[in-house]
TIMI-2910 file (N, C-alpha, C, CB; in pm, 1 decimal, decimal comma, always signed):
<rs>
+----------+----------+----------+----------+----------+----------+----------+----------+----------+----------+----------+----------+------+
!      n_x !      n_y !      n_z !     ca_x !     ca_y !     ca_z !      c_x !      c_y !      c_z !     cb_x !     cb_y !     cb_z ! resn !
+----------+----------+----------+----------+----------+----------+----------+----------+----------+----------+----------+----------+------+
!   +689,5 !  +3526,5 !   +221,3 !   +740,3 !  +3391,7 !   +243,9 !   +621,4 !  +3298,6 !   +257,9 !   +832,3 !  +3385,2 !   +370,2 !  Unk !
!   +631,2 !  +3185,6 !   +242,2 !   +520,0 !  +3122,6 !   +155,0 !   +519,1 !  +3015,2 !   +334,9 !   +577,9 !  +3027,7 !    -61,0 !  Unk !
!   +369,3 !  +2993,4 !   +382,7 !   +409,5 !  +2907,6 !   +492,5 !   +448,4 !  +2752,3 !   +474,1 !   +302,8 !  +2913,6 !   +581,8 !  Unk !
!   +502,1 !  +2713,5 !   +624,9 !   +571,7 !  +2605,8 !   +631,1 !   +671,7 !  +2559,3 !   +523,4 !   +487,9 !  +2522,5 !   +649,1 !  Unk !
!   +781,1 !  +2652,3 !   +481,4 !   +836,6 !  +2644,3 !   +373,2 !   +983,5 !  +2537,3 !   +426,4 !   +858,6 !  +2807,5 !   +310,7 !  Unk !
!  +1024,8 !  +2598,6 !   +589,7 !  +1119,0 !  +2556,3 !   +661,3 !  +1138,3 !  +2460,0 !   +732,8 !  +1139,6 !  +2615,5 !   +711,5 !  Unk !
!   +978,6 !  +2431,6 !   +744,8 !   +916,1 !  +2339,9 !   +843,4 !  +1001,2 !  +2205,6 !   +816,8 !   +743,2 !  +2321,2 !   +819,3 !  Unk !
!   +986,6 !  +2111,8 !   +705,0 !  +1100,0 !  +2002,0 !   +682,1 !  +1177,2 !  +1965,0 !   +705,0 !  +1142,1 !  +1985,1 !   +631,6 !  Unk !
!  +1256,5 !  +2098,7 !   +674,8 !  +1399,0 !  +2083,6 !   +734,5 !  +1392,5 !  +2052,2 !   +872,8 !  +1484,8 !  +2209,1 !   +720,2 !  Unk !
!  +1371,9 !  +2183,0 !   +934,2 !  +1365,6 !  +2181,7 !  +1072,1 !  +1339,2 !  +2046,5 !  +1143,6 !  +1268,2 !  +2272,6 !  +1107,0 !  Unk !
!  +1203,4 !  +1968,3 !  +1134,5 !  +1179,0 !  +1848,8 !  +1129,0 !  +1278,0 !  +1769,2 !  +1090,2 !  +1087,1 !  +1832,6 !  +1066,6 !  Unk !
!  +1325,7 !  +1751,1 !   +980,9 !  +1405,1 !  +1635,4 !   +966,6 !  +1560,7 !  +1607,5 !  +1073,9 !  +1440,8 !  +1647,5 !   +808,4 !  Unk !
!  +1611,8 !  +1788,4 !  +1074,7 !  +1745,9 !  +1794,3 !  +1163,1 !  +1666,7 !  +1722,5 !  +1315,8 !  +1822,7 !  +1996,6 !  +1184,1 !  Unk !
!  +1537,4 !  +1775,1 !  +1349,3 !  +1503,8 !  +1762,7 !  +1480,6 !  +1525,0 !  +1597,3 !  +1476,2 !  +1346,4 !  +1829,7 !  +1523,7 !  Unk !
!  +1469,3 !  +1567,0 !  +1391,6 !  +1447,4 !  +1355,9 !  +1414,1 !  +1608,2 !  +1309,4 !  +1413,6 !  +1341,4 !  +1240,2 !  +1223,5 !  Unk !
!  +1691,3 !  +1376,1 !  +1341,8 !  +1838,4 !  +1306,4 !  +1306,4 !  +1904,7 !  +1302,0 !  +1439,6 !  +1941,1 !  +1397,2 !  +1191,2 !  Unk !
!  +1926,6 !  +1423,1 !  +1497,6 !  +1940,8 !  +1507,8 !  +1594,5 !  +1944,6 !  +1393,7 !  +1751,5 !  +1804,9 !  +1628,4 !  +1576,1 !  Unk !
!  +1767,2 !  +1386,4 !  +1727,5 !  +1755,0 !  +1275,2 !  +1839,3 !  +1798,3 !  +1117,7 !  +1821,5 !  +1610,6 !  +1270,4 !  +1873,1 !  Unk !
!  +1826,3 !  +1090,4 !  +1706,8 !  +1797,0 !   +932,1 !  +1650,6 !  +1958,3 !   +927,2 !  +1677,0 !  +1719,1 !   +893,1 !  +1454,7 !  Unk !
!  +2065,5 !  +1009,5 !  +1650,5 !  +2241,6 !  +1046,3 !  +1642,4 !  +2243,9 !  +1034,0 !  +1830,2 !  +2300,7 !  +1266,6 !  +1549,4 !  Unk !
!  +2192,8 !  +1118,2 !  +1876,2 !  +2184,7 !  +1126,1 !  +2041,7 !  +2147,3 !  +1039,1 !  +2109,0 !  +2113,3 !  +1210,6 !  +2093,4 !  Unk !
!  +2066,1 !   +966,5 !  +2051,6 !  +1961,7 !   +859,5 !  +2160,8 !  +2088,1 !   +696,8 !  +2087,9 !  +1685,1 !   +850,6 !  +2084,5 !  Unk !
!  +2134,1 !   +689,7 !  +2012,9 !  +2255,0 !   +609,4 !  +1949,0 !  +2375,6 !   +600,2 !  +2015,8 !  +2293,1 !   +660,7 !  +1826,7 !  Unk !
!  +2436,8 !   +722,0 !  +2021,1 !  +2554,2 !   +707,6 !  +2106,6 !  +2532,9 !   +750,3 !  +2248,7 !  +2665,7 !   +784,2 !  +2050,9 !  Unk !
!  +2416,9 !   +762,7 !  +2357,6 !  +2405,5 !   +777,2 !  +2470,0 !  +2426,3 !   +576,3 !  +2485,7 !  +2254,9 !   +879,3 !  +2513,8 !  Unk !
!  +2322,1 !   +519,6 !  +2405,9 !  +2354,5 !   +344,5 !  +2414,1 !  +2453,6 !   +347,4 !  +2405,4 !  +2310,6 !   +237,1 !  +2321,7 !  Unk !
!  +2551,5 !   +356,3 !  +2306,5 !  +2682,3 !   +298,8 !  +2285,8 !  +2743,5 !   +338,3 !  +2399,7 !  +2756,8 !   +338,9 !  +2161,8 !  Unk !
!  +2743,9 !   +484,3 !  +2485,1 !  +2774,7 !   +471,9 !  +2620,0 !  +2734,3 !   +390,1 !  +2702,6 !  +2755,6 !   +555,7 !  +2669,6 !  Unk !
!  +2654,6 !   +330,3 !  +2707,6 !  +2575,4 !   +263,7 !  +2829,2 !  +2652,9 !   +127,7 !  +2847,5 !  +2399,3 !   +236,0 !  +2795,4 !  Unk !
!  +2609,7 !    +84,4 !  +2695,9 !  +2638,5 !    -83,1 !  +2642,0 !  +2753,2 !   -115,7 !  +2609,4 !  +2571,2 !   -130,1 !  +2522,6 !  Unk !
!  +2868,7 !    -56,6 !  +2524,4 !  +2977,1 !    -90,7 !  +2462,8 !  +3061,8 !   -102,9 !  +2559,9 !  +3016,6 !    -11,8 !  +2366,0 !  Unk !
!  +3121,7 !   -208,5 !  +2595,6 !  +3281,7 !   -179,7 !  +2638,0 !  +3394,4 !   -130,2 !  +2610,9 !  +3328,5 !   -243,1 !  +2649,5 !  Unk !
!  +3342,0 !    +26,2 !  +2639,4 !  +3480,1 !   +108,0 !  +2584,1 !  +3551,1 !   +205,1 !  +2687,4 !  +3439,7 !   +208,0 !  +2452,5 !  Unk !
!  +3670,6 !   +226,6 !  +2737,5 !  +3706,6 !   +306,8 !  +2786,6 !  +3712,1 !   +441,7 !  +2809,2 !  +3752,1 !   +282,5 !  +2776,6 !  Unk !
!  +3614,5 !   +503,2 !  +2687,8 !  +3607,6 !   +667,0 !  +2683,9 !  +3425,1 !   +647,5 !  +2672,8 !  +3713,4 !   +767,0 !  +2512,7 !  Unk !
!  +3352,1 !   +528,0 !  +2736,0 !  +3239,4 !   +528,7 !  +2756,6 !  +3141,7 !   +702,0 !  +2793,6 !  +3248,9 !   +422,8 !  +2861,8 !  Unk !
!  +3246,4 !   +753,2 !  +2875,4 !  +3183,7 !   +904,7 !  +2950,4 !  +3144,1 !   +992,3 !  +2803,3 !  +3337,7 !  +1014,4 !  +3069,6 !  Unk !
!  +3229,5 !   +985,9 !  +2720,1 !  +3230,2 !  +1064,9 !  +2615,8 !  +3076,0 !  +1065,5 !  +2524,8 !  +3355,4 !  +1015,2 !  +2534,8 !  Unk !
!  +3025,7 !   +938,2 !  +2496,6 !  +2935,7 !   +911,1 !  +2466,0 !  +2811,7 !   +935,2 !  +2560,6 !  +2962,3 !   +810,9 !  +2429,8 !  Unk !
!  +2824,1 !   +888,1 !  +2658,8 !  +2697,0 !   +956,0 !  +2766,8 !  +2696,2 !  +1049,2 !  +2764,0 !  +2685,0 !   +946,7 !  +2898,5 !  Unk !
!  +2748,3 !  +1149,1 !  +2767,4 !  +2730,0 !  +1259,8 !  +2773,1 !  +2754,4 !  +1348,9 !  +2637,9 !  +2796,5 !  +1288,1 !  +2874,6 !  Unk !
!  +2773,5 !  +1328,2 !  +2536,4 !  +2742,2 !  +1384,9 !  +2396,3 !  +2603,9 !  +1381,3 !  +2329,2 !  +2824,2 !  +1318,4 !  +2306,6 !  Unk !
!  +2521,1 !  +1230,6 !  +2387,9 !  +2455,0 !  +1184,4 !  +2316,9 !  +2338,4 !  +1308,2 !  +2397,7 !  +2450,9 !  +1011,9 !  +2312,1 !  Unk !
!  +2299,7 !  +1285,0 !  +2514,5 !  +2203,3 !  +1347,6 !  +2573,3 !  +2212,5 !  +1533,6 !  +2523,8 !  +2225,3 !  +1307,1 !  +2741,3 !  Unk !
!  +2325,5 !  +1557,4 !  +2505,9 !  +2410,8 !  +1688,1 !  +2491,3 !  +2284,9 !  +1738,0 !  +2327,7 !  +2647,8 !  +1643,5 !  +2450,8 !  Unk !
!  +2320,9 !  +1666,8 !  +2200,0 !  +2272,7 !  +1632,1 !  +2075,9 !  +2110,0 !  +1653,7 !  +2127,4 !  +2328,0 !  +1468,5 !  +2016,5 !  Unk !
!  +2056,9 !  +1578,1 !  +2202,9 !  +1937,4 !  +1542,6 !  +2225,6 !  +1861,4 !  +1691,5 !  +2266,6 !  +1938,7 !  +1423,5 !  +2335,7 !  Unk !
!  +1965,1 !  +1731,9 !  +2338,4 !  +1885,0 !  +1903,5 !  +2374,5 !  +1915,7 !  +1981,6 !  +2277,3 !  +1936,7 !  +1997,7 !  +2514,8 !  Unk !
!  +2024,6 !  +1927,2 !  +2237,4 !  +2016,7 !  +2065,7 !  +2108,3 !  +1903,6 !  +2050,1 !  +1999,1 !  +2173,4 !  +2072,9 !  +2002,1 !  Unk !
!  +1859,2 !  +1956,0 !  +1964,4 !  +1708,2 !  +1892,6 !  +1882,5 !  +1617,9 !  +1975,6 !  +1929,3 !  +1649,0 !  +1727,5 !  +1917,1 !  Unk !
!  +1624,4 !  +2004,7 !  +2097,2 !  +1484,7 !  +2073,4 !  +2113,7 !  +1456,3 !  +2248,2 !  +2024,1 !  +1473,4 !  +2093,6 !  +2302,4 !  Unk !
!  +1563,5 !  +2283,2 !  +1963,4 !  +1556,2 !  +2425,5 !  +1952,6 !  +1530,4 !  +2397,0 !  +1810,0 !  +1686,1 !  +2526,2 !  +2001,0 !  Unk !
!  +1520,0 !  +2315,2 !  +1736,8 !  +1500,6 !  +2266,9 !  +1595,9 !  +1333,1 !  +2241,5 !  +1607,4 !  +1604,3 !  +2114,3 !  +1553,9 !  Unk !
!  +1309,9 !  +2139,1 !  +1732,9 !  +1192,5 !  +2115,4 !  +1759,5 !  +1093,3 !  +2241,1 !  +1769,8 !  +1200,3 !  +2042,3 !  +1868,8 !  Unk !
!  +1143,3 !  +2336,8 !  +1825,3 !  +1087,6 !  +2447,2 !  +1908,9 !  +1047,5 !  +2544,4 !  +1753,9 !  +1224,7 !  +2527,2 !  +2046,0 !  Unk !
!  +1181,6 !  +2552,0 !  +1668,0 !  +1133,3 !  +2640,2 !  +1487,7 !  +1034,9 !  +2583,8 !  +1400,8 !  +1263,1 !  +2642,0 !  +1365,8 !  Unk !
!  +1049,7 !  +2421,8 !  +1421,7 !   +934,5 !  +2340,4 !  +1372,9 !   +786,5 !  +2376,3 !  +1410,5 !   +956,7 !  +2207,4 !  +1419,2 !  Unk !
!   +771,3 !  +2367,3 !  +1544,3 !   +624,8 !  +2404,5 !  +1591,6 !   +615,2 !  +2524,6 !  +1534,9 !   +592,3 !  +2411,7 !  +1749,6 !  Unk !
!   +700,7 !  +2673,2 !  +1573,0 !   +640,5 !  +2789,1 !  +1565,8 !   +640,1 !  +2806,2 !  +1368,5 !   +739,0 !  +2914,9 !  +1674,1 !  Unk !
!   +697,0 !  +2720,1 !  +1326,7 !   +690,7 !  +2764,4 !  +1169,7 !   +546,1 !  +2666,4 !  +1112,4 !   +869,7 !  +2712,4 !  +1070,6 !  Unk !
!   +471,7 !  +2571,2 !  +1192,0 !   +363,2 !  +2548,0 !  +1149,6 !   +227,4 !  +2592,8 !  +1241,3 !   +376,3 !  +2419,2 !  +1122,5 !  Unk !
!   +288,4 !  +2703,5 !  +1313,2 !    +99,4 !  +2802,2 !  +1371,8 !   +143,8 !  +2884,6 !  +1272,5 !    +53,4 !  +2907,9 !  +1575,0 !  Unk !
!    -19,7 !  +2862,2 !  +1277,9 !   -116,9 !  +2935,7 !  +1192,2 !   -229,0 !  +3071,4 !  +1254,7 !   -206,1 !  +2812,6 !  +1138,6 !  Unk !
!   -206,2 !  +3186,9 !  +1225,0 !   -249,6 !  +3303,4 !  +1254,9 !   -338,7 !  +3378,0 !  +1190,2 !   -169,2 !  +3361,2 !  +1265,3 !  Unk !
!   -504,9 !  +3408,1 !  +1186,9 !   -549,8 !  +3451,7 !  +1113,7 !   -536,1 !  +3594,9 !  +1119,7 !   -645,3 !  +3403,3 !  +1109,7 !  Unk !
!   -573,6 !  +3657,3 !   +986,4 !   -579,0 !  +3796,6 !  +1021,9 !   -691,9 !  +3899,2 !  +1135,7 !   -592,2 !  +3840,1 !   +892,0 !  Unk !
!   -813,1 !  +3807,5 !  +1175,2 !   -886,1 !  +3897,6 !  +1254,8 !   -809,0 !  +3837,6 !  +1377,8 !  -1061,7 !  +3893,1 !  +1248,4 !  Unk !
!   -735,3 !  +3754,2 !  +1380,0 !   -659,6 !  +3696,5 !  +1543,1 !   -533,6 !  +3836,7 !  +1530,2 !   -555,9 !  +3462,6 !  +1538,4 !  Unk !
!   -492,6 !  +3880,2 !  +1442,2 !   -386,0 !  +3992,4 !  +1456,9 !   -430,6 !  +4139,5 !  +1499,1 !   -316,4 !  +4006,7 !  +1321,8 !  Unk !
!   -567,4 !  +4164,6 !  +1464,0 !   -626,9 !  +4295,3 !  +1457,4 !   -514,9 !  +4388,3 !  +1388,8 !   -672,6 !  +4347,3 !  +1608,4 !  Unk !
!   -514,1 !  +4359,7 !  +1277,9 !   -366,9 !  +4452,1 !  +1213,9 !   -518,4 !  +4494,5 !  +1091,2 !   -151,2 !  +4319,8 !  +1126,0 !  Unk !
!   -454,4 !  +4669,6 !  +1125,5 !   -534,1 !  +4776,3 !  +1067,7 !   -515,8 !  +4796,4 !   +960,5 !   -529,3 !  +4882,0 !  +1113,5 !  Unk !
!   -642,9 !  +4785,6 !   +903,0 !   -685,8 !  +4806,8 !   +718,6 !   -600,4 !  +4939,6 !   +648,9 !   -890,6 !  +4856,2 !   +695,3 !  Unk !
!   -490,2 !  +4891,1 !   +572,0 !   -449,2 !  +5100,7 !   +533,7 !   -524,3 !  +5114,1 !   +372,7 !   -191,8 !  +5157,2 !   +504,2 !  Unk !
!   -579,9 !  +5244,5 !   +374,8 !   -606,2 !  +5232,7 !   +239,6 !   -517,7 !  +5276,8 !   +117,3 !   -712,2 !  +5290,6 !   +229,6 !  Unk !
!   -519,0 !  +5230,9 !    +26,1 !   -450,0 !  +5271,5 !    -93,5 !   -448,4 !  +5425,8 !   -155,3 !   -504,5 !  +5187,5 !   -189,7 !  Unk !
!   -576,3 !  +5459,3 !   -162,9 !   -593,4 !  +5643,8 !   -224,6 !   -622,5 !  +5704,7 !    -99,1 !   -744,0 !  +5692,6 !   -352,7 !  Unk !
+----------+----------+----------+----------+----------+----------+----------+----------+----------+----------+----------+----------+------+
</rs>
């Protein structure tokens, strides 16, 4: 698997994720609406779920060399 192949994605859901969450936590705050609760608490809800998108993002762009693995030479013949 070729690196940072996933990385994008991951990234992009992570930004939507928060930008969808951090949107309707306002519309809770600000709007005059009667099911206001619904929105406060979905939006922040969205916002943590981003972190586990966030969290595949980072670990799919470290970078590991092979003398950082100490993974043993096998020979062929």
């Amino acid at each position: 698997m070729e690196q940072g192949k996933f990385t994008i994605l991951f990234l992009s859901i992570a930004v939507f994720l928060d930008v969808v969450g951090l949107i309707l936590f306002f519309i809770g705050i600000f709007a005059p609406l009667s099911y206001w609760d619904f929105f406060v608490l979905s939006g922040p809800l969205l916002m943590f779920l981003s972190l586990v998108f966030w969290i595949f993002w980072y670990m799919g762009n470290l970078t590991v060399s092979e003398e950082e693995l100490n993974l043993p030479k096998h020979d062929i013949l």
